[in-house]
C-alpha positions in Angstrom: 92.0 94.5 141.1 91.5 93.1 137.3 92.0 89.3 139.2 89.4 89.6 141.7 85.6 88.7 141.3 85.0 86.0 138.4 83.0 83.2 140.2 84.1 83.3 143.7 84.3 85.4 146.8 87.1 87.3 147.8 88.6 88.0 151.6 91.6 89.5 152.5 93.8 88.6 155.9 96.3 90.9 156.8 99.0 89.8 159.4 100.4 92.9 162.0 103.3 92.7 164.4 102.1 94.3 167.5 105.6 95.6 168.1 106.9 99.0 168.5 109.5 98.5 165.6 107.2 97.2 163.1 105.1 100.4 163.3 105.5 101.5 160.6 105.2 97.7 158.4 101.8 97.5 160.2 100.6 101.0 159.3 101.2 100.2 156.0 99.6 96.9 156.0 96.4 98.5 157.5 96.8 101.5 154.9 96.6 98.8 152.0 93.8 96.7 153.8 91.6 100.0 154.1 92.4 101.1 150.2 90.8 97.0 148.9 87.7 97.9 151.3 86.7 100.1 148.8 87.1 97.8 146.0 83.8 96.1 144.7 83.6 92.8 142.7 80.4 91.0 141.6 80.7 87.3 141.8 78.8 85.4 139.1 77.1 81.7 139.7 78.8 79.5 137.0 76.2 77.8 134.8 76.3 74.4 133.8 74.6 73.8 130.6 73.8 69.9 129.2 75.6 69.3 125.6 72.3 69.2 123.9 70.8 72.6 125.1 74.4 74.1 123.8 73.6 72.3 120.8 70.2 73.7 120.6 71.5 77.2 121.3 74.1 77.1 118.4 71.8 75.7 115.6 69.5 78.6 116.6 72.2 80.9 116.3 73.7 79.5 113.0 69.9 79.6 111.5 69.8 83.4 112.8 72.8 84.2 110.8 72.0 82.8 107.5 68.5 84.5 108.0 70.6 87.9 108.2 72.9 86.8 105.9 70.1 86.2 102.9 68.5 89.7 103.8 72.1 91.3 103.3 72.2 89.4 100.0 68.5 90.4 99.0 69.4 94.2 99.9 72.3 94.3 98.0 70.5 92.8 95.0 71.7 89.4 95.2 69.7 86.3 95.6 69.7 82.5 95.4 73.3 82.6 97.0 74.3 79.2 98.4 76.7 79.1 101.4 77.0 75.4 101.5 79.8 73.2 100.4 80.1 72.7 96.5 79.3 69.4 94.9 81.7 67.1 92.8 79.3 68.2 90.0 79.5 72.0 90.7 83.7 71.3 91.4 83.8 69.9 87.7 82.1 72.8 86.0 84.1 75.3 87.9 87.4 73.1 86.6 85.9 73.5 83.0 85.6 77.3 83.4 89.1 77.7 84.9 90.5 75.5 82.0 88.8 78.1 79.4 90.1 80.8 81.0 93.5 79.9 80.9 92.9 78.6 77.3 91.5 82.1 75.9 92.4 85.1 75.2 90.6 87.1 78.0 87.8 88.2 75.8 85.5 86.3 78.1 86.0 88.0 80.9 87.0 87.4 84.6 85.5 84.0 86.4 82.5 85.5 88.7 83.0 85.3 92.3 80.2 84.6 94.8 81.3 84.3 98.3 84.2 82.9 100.9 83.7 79.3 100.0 83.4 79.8 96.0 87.1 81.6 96.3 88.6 79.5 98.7 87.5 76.4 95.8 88.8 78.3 92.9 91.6 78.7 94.3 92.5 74.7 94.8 90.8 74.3 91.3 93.4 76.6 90.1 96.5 75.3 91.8 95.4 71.7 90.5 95.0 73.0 86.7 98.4 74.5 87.3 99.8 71.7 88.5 98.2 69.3 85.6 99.6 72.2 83.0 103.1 71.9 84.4 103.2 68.2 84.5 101.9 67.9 80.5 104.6 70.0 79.1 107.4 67.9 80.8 111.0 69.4 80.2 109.6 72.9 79.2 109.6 74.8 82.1 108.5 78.3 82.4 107.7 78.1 79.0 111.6 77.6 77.7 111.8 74.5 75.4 114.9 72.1 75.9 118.2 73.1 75.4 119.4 71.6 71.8 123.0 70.3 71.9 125.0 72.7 69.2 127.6 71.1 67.0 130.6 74.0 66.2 132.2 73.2 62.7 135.6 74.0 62.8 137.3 74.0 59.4 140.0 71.4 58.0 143.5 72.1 56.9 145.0 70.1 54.7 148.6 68.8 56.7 150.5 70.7 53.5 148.7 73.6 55.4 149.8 72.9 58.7 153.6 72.4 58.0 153.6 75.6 55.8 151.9 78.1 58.8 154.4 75.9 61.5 157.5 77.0 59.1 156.0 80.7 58.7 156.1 80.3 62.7 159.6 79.0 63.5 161.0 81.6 60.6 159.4 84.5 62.8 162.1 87.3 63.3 163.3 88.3 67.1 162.3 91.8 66.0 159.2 91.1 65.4 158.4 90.4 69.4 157.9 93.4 71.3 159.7 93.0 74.6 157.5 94.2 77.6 158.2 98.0 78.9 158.4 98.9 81.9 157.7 101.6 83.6 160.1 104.5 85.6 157.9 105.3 88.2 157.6 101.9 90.0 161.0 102.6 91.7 160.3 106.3 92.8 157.1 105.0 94.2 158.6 102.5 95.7 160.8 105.1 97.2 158.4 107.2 98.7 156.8 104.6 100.4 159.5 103.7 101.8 160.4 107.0 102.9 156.8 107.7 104.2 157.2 104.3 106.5 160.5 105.2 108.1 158.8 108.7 108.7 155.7 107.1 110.7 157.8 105.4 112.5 160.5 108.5 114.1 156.3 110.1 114.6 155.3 106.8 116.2 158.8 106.7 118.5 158.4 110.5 119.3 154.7 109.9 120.6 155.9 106.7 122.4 159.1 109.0 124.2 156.2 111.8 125.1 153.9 109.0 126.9 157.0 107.6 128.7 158.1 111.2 130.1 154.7 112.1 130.9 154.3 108.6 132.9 157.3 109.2 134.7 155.6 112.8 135.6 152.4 111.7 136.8 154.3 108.6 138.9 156.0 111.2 140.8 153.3 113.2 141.5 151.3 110.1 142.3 154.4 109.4 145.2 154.2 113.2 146.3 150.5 112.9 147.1 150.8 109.7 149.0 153.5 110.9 150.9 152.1 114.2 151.9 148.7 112.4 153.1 151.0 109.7 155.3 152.7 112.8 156.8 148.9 114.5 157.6 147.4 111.5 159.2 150.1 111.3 161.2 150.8 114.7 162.5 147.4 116.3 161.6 148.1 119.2 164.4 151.6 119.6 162.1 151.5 123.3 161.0 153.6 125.1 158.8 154.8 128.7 160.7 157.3 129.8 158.9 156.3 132.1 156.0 
């Protein structure tokens, strides 16, 4: 239904097999064919207009919006508010302000803002005095000077220095050297992990034993089964009498 109509006329065919089995695909055919006779559409003549009258129409309508648009301003106490593009001269006074405002100290207060094409200016002027900030200061980044290389003075020895701290080294006593200690627990713990491994593994065999038996179970069940439905398909008048 939402595709029909538009600029053209719409006609539906239906095709019915006049056969007894295809009763009930032709009823259905003819249900469907009654249900879009109720369906109205409107067709609508396409119009054709010449490029100048379209041209016409839309400087009319542009004129009709800035005369709505200047009575919005005037009721909301604003007036003299130019829409058009800005001039190189009104760019470079913008600049001026921007480059202020960055200078100061914000005592002067916010830059005013007039309408879509006033921001969407600023917004380049402000990128460009940016940019023209960043490029001036050269290695300072962020406001972080250069990194100055650092010199580290290390004091001199004299070499009568030297050979007396190498003699005080070589003259060092053994008992001075504290051998490393170790400690008695790493062999218990090494013990009880050893202990806990060889006792996951009797639990793992048990479990694996269990499976196996119950397996074997449920194979000889499965045989059972099979055999006793052989043995009823091919007696099924077979019946037990005795008690």
């Amino acid at each position: 239904k939402d595709s029909l109509g538009g600029n053209c006329r719409t006609l539906l065919i239906a095709c019915v097999w006049p056969d007894e089995s295809q009763n009930d695909q032709t009823l259905a055919t003819l249900k469907f064919a009654t249900r879009m006779m109720r369906v109205k559409t409107s067709a609508v003549v396409n119009v054709s207009q010449e490029q100048h009258v379209q041209a016409k129409k839309l400087t009319d309508e542009i004129k009709r919006l800035k005369g709505e648009l200047a009575l919005h301003d005037t009721l909301a106490g604003r007036s003299r508010v130019v829409y058009d593009a800005m001039s190189p001269e009104q760019m470079a006074e913008m600049k001026a302000a921007i480059e202020r405002f960055v200078a100061g100290d914000g005592s002067q207060g916010l830059l005013p803002v007039v309408n879509v094409v006033q921001v969407q200016t600023l917004f380049q002027l402000f990128r460009q005095v940016a940019l023209e900030h960043k490029a001036a200061a050269g290695p300072e980044v962020d406001g972080m000077p250069p990194a100055q290389p650092t010199i580290v003075e290390s004091p001199v020895t004299s070499h009568k220095e030297d050979e007396s701290n190498d003699n005080a080294l070589l003259h060092q006593q053994p008992s001075d050297i504290q051998p490393s200690t170790r400690t008695d627990d790493e062999p218990e713990r090494t013990n009880d992990d050893a202990a806990l491994l060889d006792e996951f593994k009797q639990h793992l065999a048990a479990q694996l034993e269990q499976a196996k038996q119950n397996f074997r179970k449920a194979k000889k069940q499965a045989v059972q089964c099979a055999t006793d439905v052989n043995l009823a398909k091919r007696y099924p008048n077979l019946r037990d009498d005795h008690p």
